[in-house]
Structures are given as structure tokens and as C-alpha cells.
C-alpha positions in Angstrom: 124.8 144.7 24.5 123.2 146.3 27.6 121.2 143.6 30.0 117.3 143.7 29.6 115.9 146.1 33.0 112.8 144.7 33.9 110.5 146.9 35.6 107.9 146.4 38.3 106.1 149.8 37.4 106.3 150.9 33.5 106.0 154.7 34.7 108.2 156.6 37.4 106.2 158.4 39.9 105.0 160.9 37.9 101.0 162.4 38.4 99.2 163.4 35.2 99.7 167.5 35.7 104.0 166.7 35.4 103.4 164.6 32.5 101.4 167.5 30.6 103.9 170.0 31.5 106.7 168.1 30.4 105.1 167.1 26.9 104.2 171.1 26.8 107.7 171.8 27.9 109.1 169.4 24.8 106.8 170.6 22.3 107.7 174.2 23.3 111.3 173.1 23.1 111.1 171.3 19.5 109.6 174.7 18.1 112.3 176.8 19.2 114.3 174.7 17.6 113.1 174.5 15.0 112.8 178.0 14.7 116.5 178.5 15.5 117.2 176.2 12.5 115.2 177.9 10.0 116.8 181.1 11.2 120.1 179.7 10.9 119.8 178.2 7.7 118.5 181.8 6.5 121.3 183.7 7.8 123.9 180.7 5.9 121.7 181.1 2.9 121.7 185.1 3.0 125.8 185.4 4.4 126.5 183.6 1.2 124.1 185.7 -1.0 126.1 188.7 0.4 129.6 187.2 -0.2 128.9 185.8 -3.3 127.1 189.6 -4.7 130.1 192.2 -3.1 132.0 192.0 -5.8 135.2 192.6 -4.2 136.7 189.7 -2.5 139.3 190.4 0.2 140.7 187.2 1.3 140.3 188.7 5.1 136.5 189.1 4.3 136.2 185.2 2.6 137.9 183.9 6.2 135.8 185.7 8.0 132.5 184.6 6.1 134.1 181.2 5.8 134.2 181.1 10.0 130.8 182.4 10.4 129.8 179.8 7.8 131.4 177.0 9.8 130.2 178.5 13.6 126.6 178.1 12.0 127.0 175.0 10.1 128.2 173.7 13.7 125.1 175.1 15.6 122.3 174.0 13.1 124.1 170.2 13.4 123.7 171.0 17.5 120.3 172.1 17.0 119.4 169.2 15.0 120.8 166.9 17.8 119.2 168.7 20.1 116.0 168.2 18.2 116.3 164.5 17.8 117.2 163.9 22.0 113.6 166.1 22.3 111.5 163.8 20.0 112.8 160.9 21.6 111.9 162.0 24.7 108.2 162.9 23.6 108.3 159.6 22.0 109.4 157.9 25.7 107.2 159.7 27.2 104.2 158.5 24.9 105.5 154.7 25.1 105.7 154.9 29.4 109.6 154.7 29.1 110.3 157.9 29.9 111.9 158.9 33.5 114.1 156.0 33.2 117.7 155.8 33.0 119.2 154.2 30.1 121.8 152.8 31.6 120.8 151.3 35.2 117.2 151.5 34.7 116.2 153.4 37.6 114.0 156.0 37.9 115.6 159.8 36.8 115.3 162.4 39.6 112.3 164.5 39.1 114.3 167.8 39.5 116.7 166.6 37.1 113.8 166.0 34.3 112.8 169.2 35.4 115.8 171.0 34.8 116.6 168.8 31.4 113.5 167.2 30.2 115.2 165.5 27.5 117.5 163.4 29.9 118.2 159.5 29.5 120.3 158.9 32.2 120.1 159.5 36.4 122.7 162.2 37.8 124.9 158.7 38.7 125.0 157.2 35.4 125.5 160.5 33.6 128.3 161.4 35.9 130.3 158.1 35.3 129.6 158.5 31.9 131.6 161.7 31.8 134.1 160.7 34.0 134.9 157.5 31.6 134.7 160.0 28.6 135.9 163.1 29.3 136.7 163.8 25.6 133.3 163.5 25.0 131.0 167.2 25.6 127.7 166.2 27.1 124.9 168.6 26.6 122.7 167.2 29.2 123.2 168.1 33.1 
């Protein structure tokens, strides 16, 4: 269990234009995703349709579709991650706990929100965190 941060300010030094063009920059992020998850559900949906309608089914062929089916499966599950980390964010950002680091609390460099908006952790915390799990691939810079 992590140790309650209390804050003295609820809101890192952000003015009101960065917070508008962050939330724009979310929302326009959660729609192309979106939109890239739609499309790739359509192309699993439509790969199969073609598979399933060829008639002829050469094992090579069934790997092959079987690979593509898996690469996609694998990016719509990224996508969908990727989706969740940006409406938590938006939500953060609504409930004045956004721009904070999860882990020490501190406020997150405004070039590195810039660069990532949907970070939770400072370029400190998130370092250690991949140096203690190396294993693990982080999307976030």
C-alpha cells in the first residue's frame, strides 16, 4: 500500500489555455483510438470472412491468416490500454489530480505531459520503474 501524498496545491502549475489543450489533446487521442479499434476489429472480422469463403485452404495461407489474426488481436488489446490510460487521464485532469506522479507525488514535468499527456509518473519515478522491471515494456516516455 503506497503512503497517502498530501498536497499543498491540488493543481501543478498549469494556466487554463494548457489545461484546454491537453483535454483537446486527450479527446483527440481517445477518438483515434477509437477509430483504430473499429478499423481493426473490421479488418479481423473481414480477414476471417475471406479465409473462411476461399474455399481452398493451404495450411501456409491458415498460418499466415492465423498470424495476422494474432498481430491484430495484440494491437486492438494495446489500443484498448491505450484507451483506458487516456480516460484516466481526462478523468485526473477533471478531478485536479492530474500532473501528479503516482508514485512520489510530485509534480510531472510540463514537457513530459506535453510530449505524453497520459503520463502518471515524473521522468525519475518512471525511470526506476523500468530499471526495477526491465521485463516489463512501458509505453509511456
Amino acid at each position: 500500500m503506497k503512503p497517502t501524498i498530501e498536497r499543498k496545491n491540488m493543481s501543478p502549475n498549469l494556466t487554463l489555455t494548457q489545461i484546454k489543450t491537453i483535454k483537446a489533446e486527450l479527446l483527440d487521442l481517445l477518438e483515434h483510438l477509437r477509430e483504430e479499434v473499429k478499423g481493426e476489429l473490421a479488418d479481423q472480422h473481414g480477414e476471417r470472412g475471406l479465409i473462411s469463403s476461399a474455399g481452398t485452404h493451404d495450411l501456409g495461407d491458415e498460418a499466415l491468416a492465423d498470424l495476422d489474426a494474432s498481430i491484430n488481436i495484440a494491437n486492438i488489446s494495446r489500443h484498448l490500454q491505450e484507451i483506458r490510460e487516456c480516460q484516466a487521464a481526462l478523468h485526473r485532469l477533471e478531478t485536479g489530480d492530474y500532473g501528479f506522479c503516482s508514485d512520489c507525488g510530485e509534480q510531472i514535468e510540463l514537457n513530459r505531459l506535453k510530449a505524453n499527456p497520459i503520463s502518471t509518473r515524473c521522468l525519475a519515478c518512471q525511470s526506476h520503474e523500468e530499471h526495477q522491471h526491465p521485463e516489463v515494456r512501458y509505453a509511456s516516455l
